[in-house]
Backbone bond lengths (Angstrom), bond angles and torsions (degrees), N, CA, C in turn:
res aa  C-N    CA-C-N  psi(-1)  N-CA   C-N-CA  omega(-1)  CA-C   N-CA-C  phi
1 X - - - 1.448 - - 1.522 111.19 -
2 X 1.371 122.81 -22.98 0.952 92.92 -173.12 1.465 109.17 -110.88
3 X 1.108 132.79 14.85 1.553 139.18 144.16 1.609 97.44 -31.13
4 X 1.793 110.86 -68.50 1.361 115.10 178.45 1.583 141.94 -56.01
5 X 1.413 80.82 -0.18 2.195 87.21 -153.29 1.518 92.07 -79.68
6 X 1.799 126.28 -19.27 1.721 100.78 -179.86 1.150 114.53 -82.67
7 X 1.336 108.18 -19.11 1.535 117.71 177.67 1.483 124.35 -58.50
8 X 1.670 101.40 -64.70 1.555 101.28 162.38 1.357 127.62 -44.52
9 X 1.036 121.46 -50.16 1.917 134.44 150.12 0.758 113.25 7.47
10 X 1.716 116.87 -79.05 1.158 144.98 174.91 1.092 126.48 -48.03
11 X 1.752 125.37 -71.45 1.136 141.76 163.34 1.916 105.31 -24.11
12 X 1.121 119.59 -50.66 1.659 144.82 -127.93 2.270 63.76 -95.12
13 X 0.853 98.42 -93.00 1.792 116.26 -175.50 1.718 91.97 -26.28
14 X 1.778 125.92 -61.27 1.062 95.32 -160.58 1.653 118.71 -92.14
15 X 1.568 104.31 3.95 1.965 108.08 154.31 0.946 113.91 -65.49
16 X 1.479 124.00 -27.67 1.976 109.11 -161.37 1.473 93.67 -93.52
17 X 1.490 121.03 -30.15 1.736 111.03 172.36 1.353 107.10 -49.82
18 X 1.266 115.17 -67.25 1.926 127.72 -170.49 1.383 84.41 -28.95
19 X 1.165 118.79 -81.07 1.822 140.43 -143.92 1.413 88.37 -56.77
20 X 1.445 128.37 -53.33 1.552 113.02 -164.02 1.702 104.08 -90.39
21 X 1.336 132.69 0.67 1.482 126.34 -175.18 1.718 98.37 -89.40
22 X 1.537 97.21 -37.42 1.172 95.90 -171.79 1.846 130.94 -111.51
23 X 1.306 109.40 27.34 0.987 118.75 -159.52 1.872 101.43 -93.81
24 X 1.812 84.17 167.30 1.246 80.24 -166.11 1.605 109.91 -131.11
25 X 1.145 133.70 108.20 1.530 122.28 -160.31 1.544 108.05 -66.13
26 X 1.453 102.21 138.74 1.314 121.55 -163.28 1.897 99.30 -65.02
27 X 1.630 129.89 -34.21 0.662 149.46 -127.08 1.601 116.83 -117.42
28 X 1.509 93.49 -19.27 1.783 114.60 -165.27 1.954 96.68 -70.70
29 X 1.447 82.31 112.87 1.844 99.05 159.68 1.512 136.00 -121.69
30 X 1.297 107.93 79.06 2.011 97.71 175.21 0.795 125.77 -20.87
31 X 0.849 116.09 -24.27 1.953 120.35 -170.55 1.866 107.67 -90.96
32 X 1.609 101.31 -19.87 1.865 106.89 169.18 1.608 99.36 -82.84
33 X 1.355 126.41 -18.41 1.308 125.80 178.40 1.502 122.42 -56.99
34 X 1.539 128.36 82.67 1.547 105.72 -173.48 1.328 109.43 -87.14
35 X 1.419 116.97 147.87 1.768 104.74 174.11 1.829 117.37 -158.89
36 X 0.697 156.10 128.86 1.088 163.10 -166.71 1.529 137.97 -47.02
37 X 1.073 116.77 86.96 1.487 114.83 -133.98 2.081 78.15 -128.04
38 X 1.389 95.55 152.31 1.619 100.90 137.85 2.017 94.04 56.56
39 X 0.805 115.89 25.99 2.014 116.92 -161.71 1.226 106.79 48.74
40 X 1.380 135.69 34.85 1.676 125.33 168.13 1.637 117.22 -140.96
41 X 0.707 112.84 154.95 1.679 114.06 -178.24 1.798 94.18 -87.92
42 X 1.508 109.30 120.67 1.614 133.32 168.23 1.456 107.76 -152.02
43 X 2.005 84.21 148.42 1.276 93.13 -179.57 1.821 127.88 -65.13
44 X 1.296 125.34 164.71 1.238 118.78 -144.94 1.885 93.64 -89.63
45 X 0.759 100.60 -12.79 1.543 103.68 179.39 1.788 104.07 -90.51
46 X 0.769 129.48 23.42 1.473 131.67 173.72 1.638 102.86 -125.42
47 X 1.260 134.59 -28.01 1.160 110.10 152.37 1.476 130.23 -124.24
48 X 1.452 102.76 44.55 1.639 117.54 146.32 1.799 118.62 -110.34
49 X 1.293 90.28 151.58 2.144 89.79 167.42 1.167 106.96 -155.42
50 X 1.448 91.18 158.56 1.707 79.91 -176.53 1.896 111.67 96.18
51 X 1.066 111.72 169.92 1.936 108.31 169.78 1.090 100.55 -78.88
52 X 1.210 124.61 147.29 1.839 146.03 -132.77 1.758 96.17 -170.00
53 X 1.252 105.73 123.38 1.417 132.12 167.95 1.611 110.21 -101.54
54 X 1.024 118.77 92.37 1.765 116.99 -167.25 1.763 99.82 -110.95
55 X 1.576 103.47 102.79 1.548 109.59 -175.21 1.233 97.69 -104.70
56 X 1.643 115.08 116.26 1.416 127.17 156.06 1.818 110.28 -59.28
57 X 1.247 115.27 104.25 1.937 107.25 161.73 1.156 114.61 -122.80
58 X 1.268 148.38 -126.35 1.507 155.63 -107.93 1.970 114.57 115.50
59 X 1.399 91.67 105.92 1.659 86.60 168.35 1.507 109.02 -58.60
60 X 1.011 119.10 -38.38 1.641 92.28 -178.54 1.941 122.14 -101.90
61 X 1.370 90.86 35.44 1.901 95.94 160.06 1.479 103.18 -103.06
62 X 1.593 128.01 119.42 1.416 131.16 153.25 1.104 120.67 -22.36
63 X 1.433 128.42 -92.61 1.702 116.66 153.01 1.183 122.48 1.54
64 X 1.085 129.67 -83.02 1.631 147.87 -143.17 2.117 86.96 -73.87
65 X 1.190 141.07 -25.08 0.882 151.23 141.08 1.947 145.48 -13.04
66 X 2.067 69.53 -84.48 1.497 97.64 179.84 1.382 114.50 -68.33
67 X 1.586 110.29 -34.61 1.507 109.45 159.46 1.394 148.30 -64.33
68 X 1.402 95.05 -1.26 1.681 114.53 -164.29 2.022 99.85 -70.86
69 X 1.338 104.66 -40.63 1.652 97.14 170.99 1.668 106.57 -53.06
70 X 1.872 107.17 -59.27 1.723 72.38 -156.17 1.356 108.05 -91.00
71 X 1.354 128.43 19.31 1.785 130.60 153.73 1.666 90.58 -63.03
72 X 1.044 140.73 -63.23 1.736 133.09 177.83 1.390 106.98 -30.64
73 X 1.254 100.91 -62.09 1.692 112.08 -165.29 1.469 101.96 -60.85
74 X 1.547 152.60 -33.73 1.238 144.99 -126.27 1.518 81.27 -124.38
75 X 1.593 116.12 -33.22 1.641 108.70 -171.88 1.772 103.32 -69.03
76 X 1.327 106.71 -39.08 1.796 126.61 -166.59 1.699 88.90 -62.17
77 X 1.301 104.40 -3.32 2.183 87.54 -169.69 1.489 116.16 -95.18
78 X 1.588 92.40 -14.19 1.626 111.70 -170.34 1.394 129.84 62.70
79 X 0.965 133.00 31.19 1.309 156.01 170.12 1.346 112.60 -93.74
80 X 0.916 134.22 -45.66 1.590 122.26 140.66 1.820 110.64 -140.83
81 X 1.178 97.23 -167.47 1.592 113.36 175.83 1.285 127.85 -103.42
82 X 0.883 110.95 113.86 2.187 108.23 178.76 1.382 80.49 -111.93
83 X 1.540 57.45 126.84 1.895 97.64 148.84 1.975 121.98 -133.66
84 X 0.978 103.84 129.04 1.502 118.45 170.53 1.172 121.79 -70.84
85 X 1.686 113.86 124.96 1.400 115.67 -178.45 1.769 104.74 -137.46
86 X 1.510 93.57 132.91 1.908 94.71 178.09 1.785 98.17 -142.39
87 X 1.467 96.65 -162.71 1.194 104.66 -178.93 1.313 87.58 -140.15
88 X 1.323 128.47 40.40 1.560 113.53 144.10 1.821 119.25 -76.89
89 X 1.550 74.98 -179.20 1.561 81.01 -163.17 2.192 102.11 -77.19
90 X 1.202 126.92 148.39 1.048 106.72 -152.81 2.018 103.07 -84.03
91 X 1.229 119.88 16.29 1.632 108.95 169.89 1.826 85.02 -86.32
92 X 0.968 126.05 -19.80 1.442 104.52 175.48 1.519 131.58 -84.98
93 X 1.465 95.29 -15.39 1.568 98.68 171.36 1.607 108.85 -78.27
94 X 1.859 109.93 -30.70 1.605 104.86 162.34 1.504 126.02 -43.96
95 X 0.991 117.50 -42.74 1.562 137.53 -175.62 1.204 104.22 -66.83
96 X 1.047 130.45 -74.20 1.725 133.13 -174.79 1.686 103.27 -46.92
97 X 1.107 108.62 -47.97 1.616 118.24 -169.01 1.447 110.93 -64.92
98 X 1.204 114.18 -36.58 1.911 153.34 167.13 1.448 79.49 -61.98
99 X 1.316 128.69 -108.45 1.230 117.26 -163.96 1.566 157.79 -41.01
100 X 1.256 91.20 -42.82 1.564 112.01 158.50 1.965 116.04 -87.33
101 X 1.289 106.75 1.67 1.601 102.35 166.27 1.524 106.57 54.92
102 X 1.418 112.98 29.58 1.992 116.61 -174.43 1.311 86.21 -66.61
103 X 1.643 94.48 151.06 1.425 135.37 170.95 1.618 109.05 -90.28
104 X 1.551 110.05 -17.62 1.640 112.31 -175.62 0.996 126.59 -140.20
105 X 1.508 130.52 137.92 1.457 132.09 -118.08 1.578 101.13 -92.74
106 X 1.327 129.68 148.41 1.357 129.04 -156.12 2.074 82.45 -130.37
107 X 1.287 140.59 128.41 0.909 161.31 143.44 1.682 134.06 -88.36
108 X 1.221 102.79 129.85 1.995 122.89 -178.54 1.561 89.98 -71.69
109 X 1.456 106.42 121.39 1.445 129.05 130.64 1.736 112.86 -15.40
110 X 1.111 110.35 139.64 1.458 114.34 164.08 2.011 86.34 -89.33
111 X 1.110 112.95 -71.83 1.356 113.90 -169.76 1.677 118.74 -83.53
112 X 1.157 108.04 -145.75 1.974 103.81 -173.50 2.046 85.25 -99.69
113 X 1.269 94.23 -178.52 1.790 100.92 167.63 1.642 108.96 -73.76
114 X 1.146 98.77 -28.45 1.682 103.54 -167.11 1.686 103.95 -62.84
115 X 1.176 104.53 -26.07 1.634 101.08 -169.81 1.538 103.74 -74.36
116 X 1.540 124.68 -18.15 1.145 115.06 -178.05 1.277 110.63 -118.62
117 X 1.448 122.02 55.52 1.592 141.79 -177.61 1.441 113.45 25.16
118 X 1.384 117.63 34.03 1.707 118.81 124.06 1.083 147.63 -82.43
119 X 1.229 111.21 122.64 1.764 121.21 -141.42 1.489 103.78 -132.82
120 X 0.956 125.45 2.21 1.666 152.50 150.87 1.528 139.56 -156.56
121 X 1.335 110.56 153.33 1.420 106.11 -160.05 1.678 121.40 -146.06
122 X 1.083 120.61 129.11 1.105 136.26 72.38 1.828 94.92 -97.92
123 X 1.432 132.52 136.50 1.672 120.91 164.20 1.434 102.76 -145.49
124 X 1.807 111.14 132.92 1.560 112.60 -139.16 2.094 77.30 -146.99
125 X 1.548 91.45 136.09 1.812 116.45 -178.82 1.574 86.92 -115.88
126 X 1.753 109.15 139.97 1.274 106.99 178.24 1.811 79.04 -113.19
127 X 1.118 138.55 123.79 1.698 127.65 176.39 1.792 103.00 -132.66
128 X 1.044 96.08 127.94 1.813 128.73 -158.21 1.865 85.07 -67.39
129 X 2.062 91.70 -176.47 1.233 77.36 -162.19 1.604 122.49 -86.17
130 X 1.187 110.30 4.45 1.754 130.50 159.92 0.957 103.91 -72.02
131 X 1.014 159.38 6.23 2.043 154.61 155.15 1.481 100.48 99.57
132 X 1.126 126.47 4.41 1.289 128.93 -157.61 1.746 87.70 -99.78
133 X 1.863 92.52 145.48 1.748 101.46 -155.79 1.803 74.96 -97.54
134 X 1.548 104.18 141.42 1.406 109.06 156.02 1.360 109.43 -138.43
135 X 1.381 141.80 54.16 1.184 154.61 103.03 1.682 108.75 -160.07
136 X 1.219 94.90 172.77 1.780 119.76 -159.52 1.762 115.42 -134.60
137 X 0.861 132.11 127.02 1.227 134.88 -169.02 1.801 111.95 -134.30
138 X 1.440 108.09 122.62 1.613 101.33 155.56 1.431 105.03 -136.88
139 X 1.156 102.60 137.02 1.430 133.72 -165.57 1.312 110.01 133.60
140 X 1.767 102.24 -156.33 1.138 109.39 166.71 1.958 125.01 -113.00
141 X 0.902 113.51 153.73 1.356 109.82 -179.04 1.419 115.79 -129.49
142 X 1.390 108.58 154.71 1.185 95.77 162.37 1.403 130.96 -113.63
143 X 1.161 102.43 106.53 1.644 134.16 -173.66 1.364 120.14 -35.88
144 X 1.498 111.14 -43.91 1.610 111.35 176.11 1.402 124.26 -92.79
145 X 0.997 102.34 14.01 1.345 120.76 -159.33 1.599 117.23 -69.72
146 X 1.386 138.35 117.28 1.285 114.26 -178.70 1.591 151.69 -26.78
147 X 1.533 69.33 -42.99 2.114 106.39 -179.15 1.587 91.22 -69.75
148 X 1.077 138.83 -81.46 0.979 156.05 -134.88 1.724 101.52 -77.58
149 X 1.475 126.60 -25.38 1.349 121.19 -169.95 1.689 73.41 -96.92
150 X 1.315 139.97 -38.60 1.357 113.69 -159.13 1.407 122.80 -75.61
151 X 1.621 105.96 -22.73 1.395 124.58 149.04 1.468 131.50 -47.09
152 X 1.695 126.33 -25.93 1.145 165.62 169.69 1.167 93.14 -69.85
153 X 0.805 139.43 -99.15 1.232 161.52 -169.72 1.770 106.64 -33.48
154 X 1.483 117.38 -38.86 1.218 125.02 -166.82 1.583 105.65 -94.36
155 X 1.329 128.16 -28.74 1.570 148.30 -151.56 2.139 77.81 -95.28
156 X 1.493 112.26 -63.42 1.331 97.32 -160.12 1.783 123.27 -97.04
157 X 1.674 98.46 34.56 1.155 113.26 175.57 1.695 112.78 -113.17
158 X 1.393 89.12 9.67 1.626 106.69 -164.71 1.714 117.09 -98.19
């Protein structure tokens, strides 16, 4: 066994990454999402339709940033919709939106991220056009990416 024990180690470390990079909460509802749309606090599933890319960031995470072009680029493809959601304060969601020139609407938290068990960020729900999440992402990705829209493409045809 113990020829084996660094191995299992390993193995053991690189299942619980898979399971936690890619997991998907049993529990996640847009529609528990309230956020500020239009001058009123509504739930986040009332002004999306359609498959919806809903990326939790923070103007001030690097990441959550550097991705904001190709979250533009992946919304411009029409294959689904991102939308941006934080709990900054909302002259900062002006700014980002100002800065990066997005095509897709970035919305204020009613509450902090923490209340809706994001606990790091950039963390991105791709959910089909029944609201139903069919993959989950934390980190960063790259959004425009060939691989990744054809993967898109395959998750919300499902």
């Amino acid at each position: 066994m113990k020829k084996w024990g660094p191995y299992l180690l390993i193995g053991l470390a690189a299942l619980a990454f898979y399971v936690w990079r890619y997991r998907i909460p049993p529990s996640f509802d847009a529609g528990q999402i309230q956020v500020y749309a239009d001058g009123s606090l509504q739930p986040l599933s009332s002004v999306t339709s359609g498959p919806v890319l809903i990326n939790f960031y923070a103007s001030w995470c690097g990441p959550c940033m550097r991705e904001m072009p190709a979250l533009n680029s992946a919304h411009q493809s029409g294959l689904f919709t991102v939308v941006g959601v934080t709990d900054d304060p909302q002259e900062k969601l002006d700014q980002v939106q100002e800065h990066f020139n997005l095509d897709f609407p970035l919305h204020k938290l009613e509450n902090s991220l923490k209340d809706y068990d994001v606990y790091s960020i950039p963390t991105s729900y791709l959910l089909d056009a029944n609201g139903r999440v069919v993959a989950s992402f934390s980190g960063t990705e790259k959004w425009d990416s060939e691989e990744f829209m054809n993967k898109a493409k395959n998750w919300l045809s499902k």
